[in-house]
N, C-alpha and C positions, 0 to 999 in steps of 0.2 A: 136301845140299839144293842143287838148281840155283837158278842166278840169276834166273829166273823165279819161284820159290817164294821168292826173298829179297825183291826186290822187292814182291812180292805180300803178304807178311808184314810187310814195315816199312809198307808202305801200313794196312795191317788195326792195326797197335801204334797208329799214328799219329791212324786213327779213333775207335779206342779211348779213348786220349789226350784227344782232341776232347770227344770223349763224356762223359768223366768232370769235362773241363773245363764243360759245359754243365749237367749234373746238380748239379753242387755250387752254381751257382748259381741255383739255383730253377724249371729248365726242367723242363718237362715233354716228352717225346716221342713222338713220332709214327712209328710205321716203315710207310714207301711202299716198300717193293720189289718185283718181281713177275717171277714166272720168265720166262726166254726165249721158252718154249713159247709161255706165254699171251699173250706182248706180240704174239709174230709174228701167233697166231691174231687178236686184237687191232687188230692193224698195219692188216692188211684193211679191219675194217668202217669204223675212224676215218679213214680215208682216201679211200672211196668218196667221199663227200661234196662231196673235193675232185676229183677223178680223173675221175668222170661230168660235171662241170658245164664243167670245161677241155675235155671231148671232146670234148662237146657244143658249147662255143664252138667249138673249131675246126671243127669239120664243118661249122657255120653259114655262117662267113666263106670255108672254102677250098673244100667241096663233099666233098673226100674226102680221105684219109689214104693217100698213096702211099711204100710199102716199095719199094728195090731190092735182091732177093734172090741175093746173090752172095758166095761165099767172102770175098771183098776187104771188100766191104758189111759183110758176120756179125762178121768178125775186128778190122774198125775199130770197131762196134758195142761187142763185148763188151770190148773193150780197154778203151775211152769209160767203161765200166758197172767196170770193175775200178780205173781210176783215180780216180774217183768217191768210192772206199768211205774210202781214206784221208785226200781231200780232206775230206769230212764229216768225218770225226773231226778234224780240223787246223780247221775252219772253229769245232767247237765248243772246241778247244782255246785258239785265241788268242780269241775273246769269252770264256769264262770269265777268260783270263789277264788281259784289260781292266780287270778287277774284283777281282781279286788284290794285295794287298800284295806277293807276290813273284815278283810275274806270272805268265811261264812258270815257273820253277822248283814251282811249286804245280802245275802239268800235268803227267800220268801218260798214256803212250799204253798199249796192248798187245792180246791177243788172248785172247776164253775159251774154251780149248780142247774144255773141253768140249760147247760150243755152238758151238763156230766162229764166235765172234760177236766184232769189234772195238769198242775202249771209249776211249774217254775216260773220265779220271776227274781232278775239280778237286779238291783235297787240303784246301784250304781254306773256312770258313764263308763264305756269301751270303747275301744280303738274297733275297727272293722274287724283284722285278725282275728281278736281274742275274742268278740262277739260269733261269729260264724265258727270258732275251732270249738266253743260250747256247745254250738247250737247243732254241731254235727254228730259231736260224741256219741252220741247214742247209738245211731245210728253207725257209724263206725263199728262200735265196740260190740253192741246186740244185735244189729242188722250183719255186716258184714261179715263182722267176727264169727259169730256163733255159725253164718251160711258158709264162711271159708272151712272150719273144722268138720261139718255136716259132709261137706264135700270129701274133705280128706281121708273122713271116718266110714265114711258111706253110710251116714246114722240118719235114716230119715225122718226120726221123731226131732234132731237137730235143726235138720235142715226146713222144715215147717213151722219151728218157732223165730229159725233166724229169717226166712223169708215174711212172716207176721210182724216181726220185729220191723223190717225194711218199711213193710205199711204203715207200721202204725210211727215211723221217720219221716212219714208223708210229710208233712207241716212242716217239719225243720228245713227239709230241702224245696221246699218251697219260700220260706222265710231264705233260705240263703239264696235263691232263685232274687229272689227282690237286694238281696244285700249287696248282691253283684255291681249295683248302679252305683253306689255308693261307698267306696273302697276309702275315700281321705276323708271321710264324716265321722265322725262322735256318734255312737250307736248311744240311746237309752232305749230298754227293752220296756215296754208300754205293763203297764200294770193291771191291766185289767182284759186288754185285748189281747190274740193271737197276732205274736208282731212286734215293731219296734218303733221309735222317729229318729231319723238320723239328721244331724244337724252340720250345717257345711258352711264356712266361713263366704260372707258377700264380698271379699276381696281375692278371693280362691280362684 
């Protein structure tokens, strides 16, 4: 067994664990998880929302959205978008750890191979809050953030990485699209899936 599947394995014992901790006393659960496929498909529509309305400000205020289309340009571009992907995971990493009994140590990075999709994953139970105020950060912070400043700067190599940013926040605002049902539940973020189980008291 490689150390990827050990890992992967004591994370899954560990939720289990959880699990069985929660069941005994009197939760009931909920399972939110949802494949890759469909979050990306997903990603899309819940996004637009945001994505058209930033464009649209910016075209307002600057006139137009000007690219300079050049090896130099493309390769600093895509570099911007590839360091990106781990900041987002480390941005959801340490706001979960915030919330954490044993801060980081409760944070899991890694990659699912099969999807080629990187994860965070918090190890430990959360309150509704502090599960969605992680789960958003990113988004927030590289989605918005970076789209607010592109606005203000009129910097449109800005504004295409924070609006990328917004896309690839797809999943989270859709995980918090689900989280919504479930506001007085015990969040565990699922260890293996896109997603979480939120556990609700049978006398609630």
């Amino acid at each position: 067994m490689t150390n990827t599947n050990e890992a992967t394995q004591k994370r899954l014992d560990m939720h289990e664990a959880l699990r069985a901790d929660m069941l005994s006393q009197s939760y009931e659960e909920k399972n939110c998880t949802i494949s890759v496929v469909k979050a990306n498909i997903y990603a899309i529509l819940i996004t637009l929302p945001f994505i058209i309305p930033l464009y649209i400000l910016y075209l307002s205020i600057w006139g137009e959205v000007i690219f300079i289309v050049d090896l130099i340009s493309m390769g600093i571009f895509f570099a911007t978008i590839f360091i990106s992907i781990p900041i987002h995971e480390a941005i959801h990493g340490f706001t979960f750890a915030a919330f954490c009994q044993n801060g980081l140590k409760s944070i899991h990075y890694g990659i699912l191979w099969n999807s080629l999709t990187p994860y965070c994953h918090c190890s430990e139970p959360l309150k509704f809050k502090h599960y969605i105020i992680g789960g958003l950060m990113p988004f927030i912070i590289l989605g918005l953030g970076i789209t607010s400043l592109a606005i203000i700067l009129g910097n449109s190599f800005l504004l295409l990485l924070g609006l990328l940013n917004i896309l690839a926040a797809g999943g989270d605002l859709l995980i918090a699209v689900y989280l919504l049902k479930y506001r007085n539940a015990v969040i565990i973020d699922h260890p293996t899936d896109l997603g979480f189980t939120a556990y609700i008291r049978k006398d609630a």
